[in-house]
C-alpha positions in Angstrom: -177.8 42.8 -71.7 -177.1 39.1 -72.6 -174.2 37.2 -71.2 -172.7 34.1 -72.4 -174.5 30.7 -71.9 -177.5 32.6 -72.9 -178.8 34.2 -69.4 -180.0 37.7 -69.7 -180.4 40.4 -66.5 -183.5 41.2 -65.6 -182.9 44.4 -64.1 -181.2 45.6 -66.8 -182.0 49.4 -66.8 -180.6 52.4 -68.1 -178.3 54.1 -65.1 -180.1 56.3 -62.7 -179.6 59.9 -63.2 -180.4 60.7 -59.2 -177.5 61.5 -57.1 -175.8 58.4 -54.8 -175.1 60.7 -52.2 -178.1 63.5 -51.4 -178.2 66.2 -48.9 -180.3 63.7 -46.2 -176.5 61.7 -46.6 -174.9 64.7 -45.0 -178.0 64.8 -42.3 -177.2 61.1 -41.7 -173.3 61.9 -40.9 -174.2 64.4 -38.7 -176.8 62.5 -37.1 -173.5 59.9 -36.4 -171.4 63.0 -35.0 -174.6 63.7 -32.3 -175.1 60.6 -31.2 -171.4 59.8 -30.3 -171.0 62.6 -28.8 -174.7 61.8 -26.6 -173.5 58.5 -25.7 -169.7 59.4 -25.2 -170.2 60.7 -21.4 -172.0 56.9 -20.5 -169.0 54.9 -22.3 -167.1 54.1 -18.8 -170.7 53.6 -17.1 -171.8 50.8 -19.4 -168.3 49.5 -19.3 -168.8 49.3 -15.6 -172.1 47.4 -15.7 -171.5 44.8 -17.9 -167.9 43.7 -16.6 -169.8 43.4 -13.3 -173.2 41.1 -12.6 -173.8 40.2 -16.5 -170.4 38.6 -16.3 -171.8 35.9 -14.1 -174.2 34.7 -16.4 -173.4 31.7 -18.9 -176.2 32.3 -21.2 -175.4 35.9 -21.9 -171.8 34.2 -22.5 -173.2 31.5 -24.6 -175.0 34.2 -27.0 -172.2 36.3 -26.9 -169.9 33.6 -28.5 -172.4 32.4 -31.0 -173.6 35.8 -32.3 -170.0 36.9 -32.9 -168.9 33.8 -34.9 -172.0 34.5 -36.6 -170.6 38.3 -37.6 -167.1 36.9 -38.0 -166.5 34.8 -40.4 -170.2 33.9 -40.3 -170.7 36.9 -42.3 -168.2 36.4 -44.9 -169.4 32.3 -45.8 -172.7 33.5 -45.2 -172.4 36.0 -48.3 -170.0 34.2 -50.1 -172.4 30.8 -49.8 -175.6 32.8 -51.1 -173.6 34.2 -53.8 -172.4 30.3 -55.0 -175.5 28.8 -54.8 -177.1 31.9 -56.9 -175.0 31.0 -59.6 -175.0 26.3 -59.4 -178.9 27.1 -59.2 -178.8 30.1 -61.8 -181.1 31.6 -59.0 -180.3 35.4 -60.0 -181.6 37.2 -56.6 -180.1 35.2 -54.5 -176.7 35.5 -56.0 -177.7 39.0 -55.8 -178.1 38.9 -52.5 -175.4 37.3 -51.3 -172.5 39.7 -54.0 -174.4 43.2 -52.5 -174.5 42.1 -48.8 -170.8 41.1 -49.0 -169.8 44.3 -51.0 -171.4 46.1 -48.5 -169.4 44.7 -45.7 -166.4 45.2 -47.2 -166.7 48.8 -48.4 -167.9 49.7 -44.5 -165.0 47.7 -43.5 -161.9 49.9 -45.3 -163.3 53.1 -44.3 -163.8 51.1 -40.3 -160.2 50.2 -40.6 -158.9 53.3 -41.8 -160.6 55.4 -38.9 -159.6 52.6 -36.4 -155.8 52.8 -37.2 -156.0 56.9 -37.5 -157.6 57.6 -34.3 -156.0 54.7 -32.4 -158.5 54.3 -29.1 -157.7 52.1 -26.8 -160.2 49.0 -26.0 -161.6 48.9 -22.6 -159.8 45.7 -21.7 -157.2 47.7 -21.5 -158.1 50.1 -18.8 -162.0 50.6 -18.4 -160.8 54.4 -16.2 -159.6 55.8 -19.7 -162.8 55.8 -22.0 -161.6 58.5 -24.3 -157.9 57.9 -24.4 -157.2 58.2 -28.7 -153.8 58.1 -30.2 -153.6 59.4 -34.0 -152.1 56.2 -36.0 -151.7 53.9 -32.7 -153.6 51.5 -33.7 -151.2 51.4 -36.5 -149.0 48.3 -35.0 -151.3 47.8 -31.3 -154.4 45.6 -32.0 -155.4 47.3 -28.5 -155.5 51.0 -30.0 -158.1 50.0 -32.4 -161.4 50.4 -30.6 -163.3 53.2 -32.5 -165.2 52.3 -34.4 -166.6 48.5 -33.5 -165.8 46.2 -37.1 -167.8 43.7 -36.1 -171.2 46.1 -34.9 -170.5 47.2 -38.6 -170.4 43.7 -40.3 -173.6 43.0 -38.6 -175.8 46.4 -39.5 -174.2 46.2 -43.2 -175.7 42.8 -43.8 -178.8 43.6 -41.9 -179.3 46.6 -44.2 -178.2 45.2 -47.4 -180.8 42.6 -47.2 -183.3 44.5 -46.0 -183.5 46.5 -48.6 -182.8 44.3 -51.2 -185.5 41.7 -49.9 -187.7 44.7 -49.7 -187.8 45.6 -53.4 -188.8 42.0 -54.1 -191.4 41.7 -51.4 -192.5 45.1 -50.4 -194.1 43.9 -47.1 -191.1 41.6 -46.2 -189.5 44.7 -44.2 -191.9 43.9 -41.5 -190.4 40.6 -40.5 -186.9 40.5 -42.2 -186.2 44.2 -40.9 -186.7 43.0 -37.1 -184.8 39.8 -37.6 -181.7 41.3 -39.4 -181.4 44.8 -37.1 -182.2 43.0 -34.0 -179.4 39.8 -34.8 -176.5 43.3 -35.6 -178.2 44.5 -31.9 -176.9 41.6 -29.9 -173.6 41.4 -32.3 -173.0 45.0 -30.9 -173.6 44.5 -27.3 -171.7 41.1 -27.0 -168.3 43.2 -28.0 -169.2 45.6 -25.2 -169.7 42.2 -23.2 -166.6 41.1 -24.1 -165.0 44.4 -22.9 -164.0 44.6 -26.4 -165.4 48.1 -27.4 -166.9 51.1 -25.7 -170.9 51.8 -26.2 -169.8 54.7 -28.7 -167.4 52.6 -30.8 -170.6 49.8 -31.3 -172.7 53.0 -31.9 -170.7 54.2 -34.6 -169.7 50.9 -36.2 -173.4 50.3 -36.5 -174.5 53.5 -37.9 -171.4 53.5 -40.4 -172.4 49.9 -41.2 -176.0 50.7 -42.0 -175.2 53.8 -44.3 -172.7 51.1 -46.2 -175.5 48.7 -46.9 -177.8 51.2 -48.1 -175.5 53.2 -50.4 -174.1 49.7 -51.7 -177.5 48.2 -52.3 -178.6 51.7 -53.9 -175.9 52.3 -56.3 -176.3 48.5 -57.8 -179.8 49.2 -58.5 -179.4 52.8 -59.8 -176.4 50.8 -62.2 -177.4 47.9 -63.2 -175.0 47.2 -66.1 -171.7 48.3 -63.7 -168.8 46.1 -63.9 -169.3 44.4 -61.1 -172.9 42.9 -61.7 -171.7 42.2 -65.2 -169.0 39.8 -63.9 -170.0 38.2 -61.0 -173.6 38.0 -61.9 -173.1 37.6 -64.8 -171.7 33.8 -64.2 -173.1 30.9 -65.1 -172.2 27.6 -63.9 -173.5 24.5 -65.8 -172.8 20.8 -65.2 -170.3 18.6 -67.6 -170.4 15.3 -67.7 -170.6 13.6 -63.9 -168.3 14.9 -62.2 -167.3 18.5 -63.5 -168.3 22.0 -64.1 -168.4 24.6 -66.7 -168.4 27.9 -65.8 -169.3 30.7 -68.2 -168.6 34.5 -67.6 -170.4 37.4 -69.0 -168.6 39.3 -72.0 -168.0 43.1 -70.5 -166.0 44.8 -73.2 -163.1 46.7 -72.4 -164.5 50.2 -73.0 -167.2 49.6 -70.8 -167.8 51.6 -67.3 
């Protein structure tokens, strides 16, 4: 399809006829259900241990800071910066990149925030001697009741597995070093909010599992789509220079009857 200013998409397939969401999905949400149910029983254990000697130590403070502004609103500019640059330097994947990672975060983030103000949980800060205390629709008012599940241990896996696999379908072999680098940063973003006494192990758990599905499923449904009306719009901007000081900017055509 050709947008305005004269750019054209690439990946401008016909839609994918394979499901989104597959039976190995519904393996993946119950694989979510086992594990916080595994881990639920050590919630008040790890609690324990990390409000005790690791307190004490200024570097595991230091990274705990630095990784969490990293996740929030690191994330956010992050995405938001890949996604401008993309379009001043008419560099297509990494606007790309920077629109799917964000999308990502933000899908993960409405069903997070749904399930944190229904179940209600109370953080650990709170009292560390009541791991499983939920409240259905606490968390409605209380910023306290809104534990389960861990927002940013699901900003951090969503980006790491947006880019993963959109990196990957560029550079098949870049998984091997991107994968590592991206999992491992969402890793230490999940254990600095249990540092912080933020969120029990089962709340990062879930955040990061939920977070991971997000990026996927985003990543795969732009790719199985490539003429939906978000990638039309926002990648399909261009942004030219005028004159020495401003800026033109250029917007695909989608017609109205579109998808």
């Amino acid at each position: 399809m050709a947008a305005a200013g004269g750019q054209v998409f690439e990946d401008s397939a016909t839609a994918s006829t394979e499901p989104l969401f597959t039976k190995r999905d519904a393996y993946f949400a119950g694989g979510i259900i086992v594990a916080t149910l595994a881990i639920a029983p050590l919630d008040k254990s790890f609690a324990d241990y990390l409000q005790g000697a690791p307190q004490t130590n200024r570097f595991f403070r230091r990274v705990s800071r630095v990784v969490e502004t990293i996740a929030v609103p690191g994330a956010f500019i992050i995405g938001g910066g890949l996604y401008a640059v993309g379009r001043l330097a008419d560099n297509e994947r990494m606007a790309d990149l920077g629109l799917h990672g964000t999308e990502a975060i933000v899908v993960g983030l409405l069903a997070a925030t749904a399930i944190k103000v229904g179940a209600g949980r109370q953080r650990p800060y709170v009292d560390r001697d009541k791991p499983h205390s939920f409240g259905f629709m606490r968390g409605f008012r209380q910023e306290q009741y809104r534990s389960f599940p861990s927002g940013h241990s699901l900003i951090g896996f969503a980006a790491a597995a947006a880019v993963t696999d959109e990196t990957r379908r560029w550079w098949p072999k870049s998984a091997w070093y991107i994968g590592p680098v991206m999992y491992g940063g969402a890793t230490l973003i999940a254990l600095s909010r249990m540092y912080d006494n933020k969120h029990w192990a089962s709340d990062v758990m879930v955040g990061g599992l939920m977070g991971t599905f997000a990026g996927l499923k985003v990543v795969k449904y732009h790719h199985q789509h490539p003429d939906n009306r978000i990638d039309r719009w926002l990648l399909g901007v261009t942004v030219e220079p005028v004159g020495a000081t401003g800026w033109l900017v250029r917007p695909v055509l989608v017609p109205r009857s579109g998808r």
